[in-house]
RODO-2510 file (C-alpha; in nm, 4 decimals, decimal comma):
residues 214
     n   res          X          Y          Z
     1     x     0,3805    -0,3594    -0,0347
     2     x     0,6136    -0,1736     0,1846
     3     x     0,7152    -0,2247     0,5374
     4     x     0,9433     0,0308     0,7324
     5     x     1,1025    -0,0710     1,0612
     6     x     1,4040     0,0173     1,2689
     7     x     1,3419    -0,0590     1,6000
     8     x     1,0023    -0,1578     1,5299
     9     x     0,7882    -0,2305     1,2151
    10     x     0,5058    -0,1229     1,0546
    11     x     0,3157    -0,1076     0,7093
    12     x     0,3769     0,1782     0,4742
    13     x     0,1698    -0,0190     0,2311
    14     x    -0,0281    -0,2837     0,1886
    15     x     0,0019    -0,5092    -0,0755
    16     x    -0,1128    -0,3438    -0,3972
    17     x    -0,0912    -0,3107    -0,7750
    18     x    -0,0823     0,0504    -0,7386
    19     x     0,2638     0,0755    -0,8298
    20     x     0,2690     0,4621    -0,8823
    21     x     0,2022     0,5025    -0,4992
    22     x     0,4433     0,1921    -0,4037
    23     x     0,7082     0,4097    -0,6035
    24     x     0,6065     0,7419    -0,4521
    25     x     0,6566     0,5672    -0,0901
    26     x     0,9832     0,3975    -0,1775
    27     x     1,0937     0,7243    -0,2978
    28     x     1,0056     0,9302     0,0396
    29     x     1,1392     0,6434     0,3058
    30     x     1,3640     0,8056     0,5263
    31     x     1,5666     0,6415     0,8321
    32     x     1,3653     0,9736     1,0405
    33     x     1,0444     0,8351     0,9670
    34     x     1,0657     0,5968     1,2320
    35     x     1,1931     0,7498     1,6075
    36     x     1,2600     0,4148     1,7803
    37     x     1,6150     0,2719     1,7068
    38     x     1,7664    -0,0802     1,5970
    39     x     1,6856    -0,3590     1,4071
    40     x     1,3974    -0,5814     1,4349
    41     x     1,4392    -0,8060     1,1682
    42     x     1,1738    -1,0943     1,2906
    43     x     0,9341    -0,8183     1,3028
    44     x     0,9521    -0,7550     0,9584
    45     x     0,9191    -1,0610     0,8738
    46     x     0,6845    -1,1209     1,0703
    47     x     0,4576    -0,8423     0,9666
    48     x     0,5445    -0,9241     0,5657
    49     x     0,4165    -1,2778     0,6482
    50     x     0,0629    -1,2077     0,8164
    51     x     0,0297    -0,9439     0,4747
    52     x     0,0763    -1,2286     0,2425
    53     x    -0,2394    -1,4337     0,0971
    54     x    -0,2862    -1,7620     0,2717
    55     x    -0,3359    -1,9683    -0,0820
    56     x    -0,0630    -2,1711    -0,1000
    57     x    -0,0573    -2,1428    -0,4513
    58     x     0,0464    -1,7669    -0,4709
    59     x     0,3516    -1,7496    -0,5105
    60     x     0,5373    -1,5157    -0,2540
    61     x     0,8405    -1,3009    -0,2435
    62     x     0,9941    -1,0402     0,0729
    63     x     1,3278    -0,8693    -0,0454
    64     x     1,4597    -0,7071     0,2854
    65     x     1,7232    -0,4473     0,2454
    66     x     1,8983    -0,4077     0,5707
    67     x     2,2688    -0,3711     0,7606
    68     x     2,1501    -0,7136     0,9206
    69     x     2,2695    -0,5889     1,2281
    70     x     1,9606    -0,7887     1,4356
    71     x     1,8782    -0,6626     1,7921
    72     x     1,5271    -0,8802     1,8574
    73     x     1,6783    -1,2289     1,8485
    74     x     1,3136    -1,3634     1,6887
    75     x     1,4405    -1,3748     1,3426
    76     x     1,4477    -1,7704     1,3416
    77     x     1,1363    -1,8002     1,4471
    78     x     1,0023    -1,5954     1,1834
    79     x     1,1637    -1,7335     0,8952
    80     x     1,0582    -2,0731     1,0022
    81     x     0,6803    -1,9114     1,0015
    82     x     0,7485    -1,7298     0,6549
    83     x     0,8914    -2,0613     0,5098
    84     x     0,5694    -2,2708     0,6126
    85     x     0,3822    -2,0462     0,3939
    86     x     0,5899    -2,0544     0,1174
    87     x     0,7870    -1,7138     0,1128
    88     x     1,0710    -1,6407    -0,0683
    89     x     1,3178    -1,3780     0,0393
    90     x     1,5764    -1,2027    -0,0598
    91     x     1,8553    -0,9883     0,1412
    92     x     2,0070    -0,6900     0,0136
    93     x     2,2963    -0,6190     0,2580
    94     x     2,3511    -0,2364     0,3281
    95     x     2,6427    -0,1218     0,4556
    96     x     2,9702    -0,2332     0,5000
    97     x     3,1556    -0,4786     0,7836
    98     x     3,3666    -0,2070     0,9158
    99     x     3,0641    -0,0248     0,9660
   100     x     2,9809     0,4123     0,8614
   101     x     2,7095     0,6525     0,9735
   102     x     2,3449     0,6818     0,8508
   103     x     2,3003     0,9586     0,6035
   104     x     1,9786     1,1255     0,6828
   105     x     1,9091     1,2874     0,3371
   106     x     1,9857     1,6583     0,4258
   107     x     2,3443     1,6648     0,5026
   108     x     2,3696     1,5114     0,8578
   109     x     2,3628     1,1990     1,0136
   110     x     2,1291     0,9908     1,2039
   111     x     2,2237     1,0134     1,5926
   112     x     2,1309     0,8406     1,9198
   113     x     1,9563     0,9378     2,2199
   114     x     2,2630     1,1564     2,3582
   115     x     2,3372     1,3179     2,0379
   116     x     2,6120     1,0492     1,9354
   117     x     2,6542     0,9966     1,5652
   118     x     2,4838     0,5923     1,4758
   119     x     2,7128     0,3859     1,3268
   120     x     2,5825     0,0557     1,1527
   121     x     2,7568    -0,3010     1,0433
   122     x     2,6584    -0,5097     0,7646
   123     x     2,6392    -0,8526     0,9654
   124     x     2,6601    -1,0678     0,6243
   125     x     2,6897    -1,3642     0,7867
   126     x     2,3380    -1,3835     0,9259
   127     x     2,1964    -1,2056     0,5640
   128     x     2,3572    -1,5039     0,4217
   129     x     2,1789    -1,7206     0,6258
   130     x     1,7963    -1,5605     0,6117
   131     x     1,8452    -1,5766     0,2323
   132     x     1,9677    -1,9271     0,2365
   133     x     1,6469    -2,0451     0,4809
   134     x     1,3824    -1,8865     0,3181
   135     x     1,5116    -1,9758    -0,0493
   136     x     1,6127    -1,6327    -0,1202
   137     x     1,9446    -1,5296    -0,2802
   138     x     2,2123    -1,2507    -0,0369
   139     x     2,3008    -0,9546    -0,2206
   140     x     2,5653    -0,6988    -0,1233
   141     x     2,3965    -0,4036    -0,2591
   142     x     2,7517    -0,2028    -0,3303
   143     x     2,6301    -0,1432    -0,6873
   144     x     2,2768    -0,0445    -0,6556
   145     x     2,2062    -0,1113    -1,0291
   146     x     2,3834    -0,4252    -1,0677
   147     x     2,2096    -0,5495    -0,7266
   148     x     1,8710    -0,4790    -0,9190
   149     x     2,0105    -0,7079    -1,1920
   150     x     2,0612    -0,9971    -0,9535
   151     x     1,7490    -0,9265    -0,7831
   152     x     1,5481    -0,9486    -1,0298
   153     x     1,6848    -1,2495    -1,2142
   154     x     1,5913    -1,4264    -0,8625
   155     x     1,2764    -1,2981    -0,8362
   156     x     1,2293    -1,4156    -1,2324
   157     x     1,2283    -1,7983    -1,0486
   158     x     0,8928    -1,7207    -0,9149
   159     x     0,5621    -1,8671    -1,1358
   160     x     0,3921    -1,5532    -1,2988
   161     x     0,0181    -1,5455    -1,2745
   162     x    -0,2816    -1,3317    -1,3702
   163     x    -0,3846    -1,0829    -1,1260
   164     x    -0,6648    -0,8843    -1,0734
   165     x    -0,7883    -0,6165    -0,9098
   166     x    -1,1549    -0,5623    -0,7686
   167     x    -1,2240    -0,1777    -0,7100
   168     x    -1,5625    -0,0986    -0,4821
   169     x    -1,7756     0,2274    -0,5377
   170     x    -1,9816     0,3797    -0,3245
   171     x    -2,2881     0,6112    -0,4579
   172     x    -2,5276     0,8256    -0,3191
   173     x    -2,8585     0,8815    -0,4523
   174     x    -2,9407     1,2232    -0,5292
   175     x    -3,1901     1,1814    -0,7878
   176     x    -3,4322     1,3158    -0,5601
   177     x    -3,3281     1,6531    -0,5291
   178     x    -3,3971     1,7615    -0,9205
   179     x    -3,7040     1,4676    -0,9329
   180     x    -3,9201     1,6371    -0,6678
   181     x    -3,9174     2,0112    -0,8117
   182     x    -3,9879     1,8611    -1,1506
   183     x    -4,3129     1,6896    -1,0345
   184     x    -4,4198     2,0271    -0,9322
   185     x    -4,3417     2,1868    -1,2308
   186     x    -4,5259     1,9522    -1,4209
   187     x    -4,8222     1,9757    -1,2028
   188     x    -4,8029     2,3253    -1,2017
   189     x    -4,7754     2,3139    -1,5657
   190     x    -5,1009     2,0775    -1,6140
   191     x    -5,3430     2,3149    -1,3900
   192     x    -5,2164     2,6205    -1,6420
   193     x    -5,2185     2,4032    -1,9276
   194     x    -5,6169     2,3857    -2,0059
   195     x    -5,6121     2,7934    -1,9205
   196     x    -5,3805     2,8381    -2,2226
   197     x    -5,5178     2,6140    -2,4866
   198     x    -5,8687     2,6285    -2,5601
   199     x    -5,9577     2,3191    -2,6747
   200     x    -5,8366     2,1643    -2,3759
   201     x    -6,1094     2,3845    -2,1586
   202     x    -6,3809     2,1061    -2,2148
   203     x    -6,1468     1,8634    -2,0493
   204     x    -6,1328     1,9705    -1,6482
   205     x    -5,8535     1,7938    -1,5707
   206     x    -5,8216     1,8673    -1,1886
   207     x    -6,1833     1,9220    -1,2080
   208     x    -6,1086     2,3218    -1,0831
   209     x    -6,4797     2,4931    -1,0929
   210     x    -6,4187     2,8382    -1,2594
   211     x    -6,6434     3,1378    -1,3625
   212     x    -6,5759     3,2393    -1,7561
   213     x    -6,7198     3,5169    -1,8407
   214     x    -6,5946     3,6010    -2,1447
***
């Protein structure tokens, strides 16, 4: 699944194993996707933890890529909620201490209310210290492909199990429209059918008086 939040959070995606669309999401996440500015990181992870199955068993797993720059003060709260069901997460730290701008994708970067360029800090010290409470390794995500590396060697940790999918269909019966012209055909068909054939003349089906002649 994919949650997007700044200065607040919401879904992108549920939890799925549609990982074309997760992809196609992750691809298209852009910093101007979301118009309120900051940092709610016990929001987040707040939000990932009322997505996440209640089983106990399943195991769970939030990597949160952010500059860790907090601005709700909640986030101990929520980790202590995320850790009482069992979640796992992870911290990518974006940025750097000394802090740059936000690249917006097209050239320009992301600016405040009065037109003033944003400039974000990586705060490791309190990534460090999510990914120590929740059980979660911190990763400063300088080199994107060796961050995957680590990343996924943590996540490797986790129990694999089966998973399944259920899909739902809904139909609509139509039958109806090519049943009820039939029937008439084939009645129609039966009061012709004893005027064609002659031996069939003895046998008045619909029991339709006529006047032969002939």
């Amino acid at each position: 699944g994919l949650i997007y939040f700044a200065g607040e959070a919401y879904i992108q995606l549920p939890i799925t194993s549609d990982f074309v669309s997760a992809k196609m999401f992750l691809q298209s996440a852009d910093p101007s996707l979301i118009a309120a500015q900051g940092t709610v990181i016990g929001e987040a992870i707040k939000l990932a933890t009322r997505g996440f199955s209640s089983d106990k068993e399943v195991k769970k797993a939030l990597v949160l890529i952010t500059d860790a720059e907090n601005l709700d003060g909640d986030v101990e709260e929520a980790l202590q909620a995320a850790k009482e069901k069992g979640i796992l997460i992870s911290v990518l730290g974006v940025g750097t201490e000394e802090g740059a701008p936000i690249p917006m994708g097209n050239g320009e970067y992301l600016t405040d209310e009065e037109g003033k360029v944003v400039v974000t800090r990586l705060n490791q010290q309190l990534a460090k210290q999510i990914a120590e409470t929740a059980d979660g390794v911190y990763i400063h995500a300088q080199d994107v492909s060796g961050a995957v590396r680590l990343l996924k060697k943590s996540l490797d940790r986790l129990q694999k199990s089966d998973m399944s999918t259920t899909v739902y269909r809904s139909y609509a019966d139509v039958y109806y429209y090519f049943l009820i012209p039939a029937l008439l055909l084939l009645m129609i068909d039966l009061l012709m059918l004893d005027h064609k054939n002659r031996l069939l003349r003895r046998f008045n089906i619909f029991d339709i008086k006529r006047d032969d002649k002939k």
